[in-house]
C-alpha positions as CSV (number, residue, x, y, z in Angstrom):
1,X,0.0,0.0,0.0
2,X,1.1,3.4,-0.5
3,X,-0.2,7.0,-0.2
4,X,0.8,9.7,-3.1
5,X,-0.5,13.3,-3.8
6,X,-3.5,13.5,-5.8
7,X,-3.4,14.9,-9.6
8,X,-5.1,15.9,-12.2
9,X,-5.4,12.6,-13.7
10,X,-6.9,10.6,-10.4
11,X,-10.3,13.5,-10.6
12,X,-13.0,10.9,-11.9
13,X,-11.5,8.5,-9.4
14,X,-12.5,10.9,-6.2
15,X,-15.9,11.9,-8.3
16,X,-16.9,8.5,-8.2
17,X,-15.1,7.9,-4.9
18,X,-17.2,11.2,-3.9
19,X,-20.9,9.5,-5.3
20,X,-20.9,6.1,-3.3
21,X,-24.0,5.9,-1.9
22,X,-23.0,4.5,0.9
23,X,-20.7,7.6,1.7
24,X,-23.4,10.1,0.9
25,X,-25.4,8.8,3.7
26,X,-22.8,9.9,6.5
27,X,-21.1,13.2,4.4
28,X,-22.4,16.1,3.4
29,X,-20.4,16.2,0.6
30,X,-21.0,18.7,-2.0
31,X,-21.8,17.7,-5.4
32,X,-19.1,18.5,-7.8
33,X,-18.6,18.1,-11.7
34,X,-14.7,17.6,-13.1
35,X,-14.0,21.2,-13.6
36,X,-14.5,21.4,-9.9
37,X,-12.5,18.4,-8.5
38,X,-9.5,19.6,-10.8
39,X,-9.7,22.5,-9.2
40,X,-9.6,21.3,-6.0
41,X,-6.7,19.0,-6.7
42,X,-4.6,21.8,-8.2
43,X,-5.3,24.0,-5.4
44,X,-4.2,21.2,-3.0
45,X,-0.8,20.8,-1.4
46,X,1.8,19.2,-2.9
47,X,3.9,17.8,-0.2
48,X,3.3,17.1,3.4
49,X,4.2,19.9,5.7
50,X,3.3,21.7,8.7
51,X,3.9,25.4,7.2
52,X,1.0,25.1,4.8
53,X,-3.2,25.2,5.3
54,X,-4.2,23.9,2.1
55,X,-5.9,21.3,1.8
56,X,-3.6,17.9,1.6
57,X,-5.4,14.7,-0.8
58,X,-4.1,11.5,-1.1
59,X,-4.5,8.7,-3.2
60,X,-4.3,4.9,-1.3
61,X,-3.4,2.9,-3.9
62,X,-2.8,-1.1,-3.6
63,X,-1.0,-2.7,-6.2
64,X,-1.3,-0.2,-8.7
65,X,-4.6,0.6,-8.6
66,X,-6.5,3.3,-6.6
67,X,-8.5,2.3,-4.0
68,X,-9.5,5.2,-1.6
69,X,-8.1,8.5,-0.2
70,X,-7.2,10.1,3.2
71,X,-6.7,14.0,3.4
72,X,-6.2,16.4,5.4
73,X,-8.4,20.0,5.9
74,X,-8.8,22.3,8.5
75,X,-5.1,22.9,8.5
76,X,-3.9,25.7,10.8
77,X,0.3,25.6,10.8
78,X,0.2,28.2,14.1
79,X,-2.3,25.2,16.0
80,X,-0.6,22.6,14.3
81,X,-3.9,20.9,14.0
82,X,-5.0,19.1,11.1
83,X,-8.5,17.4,10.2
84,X,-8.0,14.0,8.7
85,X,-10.7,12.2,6.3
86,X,-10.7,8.8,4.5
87,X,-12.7,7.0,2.6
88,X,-12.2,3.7,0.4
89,X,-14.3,2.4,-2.2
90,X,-16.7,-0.2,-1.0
91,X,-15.2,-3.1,-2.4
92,X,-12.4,-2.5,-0.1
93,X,-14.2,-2.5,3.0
94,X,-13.7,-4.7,5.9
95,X,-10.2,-6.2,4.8
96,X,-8.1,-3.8,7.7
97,X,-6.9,-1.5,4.4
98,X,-8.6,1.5,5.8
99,X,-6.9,0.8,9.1
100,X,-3.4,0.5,7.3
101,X,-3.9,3.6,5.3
102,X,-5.5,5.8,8.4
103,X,-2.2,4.5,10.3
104,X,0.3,5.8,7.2
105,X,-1.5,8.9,7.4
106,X,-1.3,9.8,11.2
107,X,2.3,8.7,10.9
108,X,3.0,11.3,7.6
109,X,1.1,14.1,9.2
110,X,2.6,13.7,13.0
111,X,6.1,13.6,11.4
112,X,6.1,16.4,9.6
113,X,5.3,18.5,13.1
114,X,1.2,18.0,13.9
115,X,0.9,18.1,17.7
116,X,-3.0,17.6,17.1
117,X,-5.2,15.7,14.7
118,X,-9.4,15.7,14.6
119,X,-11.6,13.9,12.6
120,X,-15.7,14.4,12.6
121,X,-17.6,11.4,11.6
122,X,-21.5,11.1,11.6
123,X,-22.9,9.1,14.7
124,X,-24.7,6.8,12.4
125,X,-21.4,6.0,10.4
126,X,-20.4,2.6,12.7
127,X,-17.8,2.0,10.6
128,X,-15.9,4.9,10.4
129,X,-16.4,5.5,14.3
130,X,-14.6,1.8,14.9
131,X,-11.7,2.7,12.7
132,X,-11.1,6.3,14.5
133,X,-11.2,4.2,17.7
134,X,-8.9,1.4,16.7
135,X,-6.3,3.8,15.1
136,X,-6.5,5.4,18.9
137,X,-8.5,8.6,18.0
138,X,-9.7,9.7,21.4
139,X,-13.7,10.7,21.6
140,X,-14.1,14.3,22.5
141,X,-17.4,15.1,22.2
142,X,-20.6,14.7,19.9
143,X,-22.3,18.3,17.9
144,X,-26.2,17.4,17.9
145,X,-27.5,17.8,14.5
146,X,-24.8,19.2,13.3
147,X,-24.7,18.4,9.9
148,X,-28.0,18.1,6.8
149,X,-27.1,15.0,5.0
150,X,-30.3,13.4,2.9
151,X,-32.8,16.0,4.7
152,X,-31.8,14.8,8.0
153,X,-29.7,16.3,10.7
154,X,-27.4,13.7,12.1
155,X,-24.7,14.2,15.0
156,X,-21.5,14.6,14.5
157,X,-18.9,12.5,17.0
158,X,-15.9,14.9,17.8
159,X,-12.3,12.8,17.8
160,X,-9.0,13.8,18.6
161,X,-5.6,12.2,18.8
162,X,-2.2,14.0,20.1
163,X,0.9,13.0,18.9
164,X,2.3,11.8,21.8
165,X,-0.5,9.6,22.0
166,X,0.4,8.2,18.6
167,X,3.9,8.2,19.5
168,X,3.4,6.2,23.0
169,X,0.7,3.6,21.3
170,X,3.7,3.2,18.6
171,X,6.1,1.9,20.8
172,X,3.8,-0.2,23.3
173,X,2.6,-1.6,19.7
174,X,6.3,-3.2,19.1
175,X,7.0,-3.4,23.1
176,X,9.8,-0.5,22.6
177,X,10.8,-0.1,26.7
178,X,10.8,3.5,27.6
């Protein structure tokens, strides 16, 4: 598995990554046309840093072939705070790639100097709420109807995970002594 920058050419990927159904129900996503989504790559970071605040997209890609994304929003280099997303296509569901590329992720992002990552997922959204927990995302709190998606407000859960948190699950993960 890796994890390289979005381009031009990977914009009807994320459209159709972007129209899943079964996404729709827990996002609020707006709808965009090509145009748009090139846009937004091109506008997007092109390297992982802490000194920017646009808006980093990634492609997971397994064997050659794209699979999902993870990004990163919200970016604020003085807080050094990011908001993570993910989503893989449904086909790829349930097989622990999510976890692996959420994990990749976190690592990237703490690296390159986050103290603090979030991540806002609908309270319906089972799923995605399991995999923020298991990476070690830390529930913070939950904004009652928060967001419109389908005509209906849903709650958002609030998660957060420092990177010494990261760094301390790491080593008790491969028994590292202190």
């Amino acid at each position: 598995m890796i994890l390289r920058v979005a381009n031009e050419q990977d914009a009807e990927f994320l459209l159709r990554l972007r129209s899943d159904p079964a996404a729709l129900q827990y996002m609020p996503l707006m709808k965009l046309d090509l145009p748009a989504i090139q846009a937004r790559i091109t506008a997007a970071a092109q390297q992982v840093n802490c000194q920017d605040n646009a808006e980093l997209m990634m492609i997971v890609e397994v064997d050659g072939r794209a699979i999902g994304m993870v990004g990163a929003n919200q970016r604020s280099p003085m807080m050094q705070y990011a908001e993570v997303s993910y989503s893989l296509l449904p086909q790829y569901q349930g097989q622990g790639l999510a976890s692996r590329a959420l994990g990749i992720w976190v690592t990237q992002l703490f690296a390159a100097g986050y103290r603090r990552l979030g991540a806002t997922i609908s309270a319906l959204n089972r799923p995605s709420l399991a995999l923020a927990e298991r990476i070690g995302f830390v529930r913070e709190g939950v904004l009652r109807a928060h967001f419109v998606i389908g005509g209906q407000a849903q709650d958002q859960v609030i998660y957060g995970l420092l990177a010494s948190e990261w760094l301390q699950a790491q080593k008790g993960s491969q028994n590292v002594p202190d």
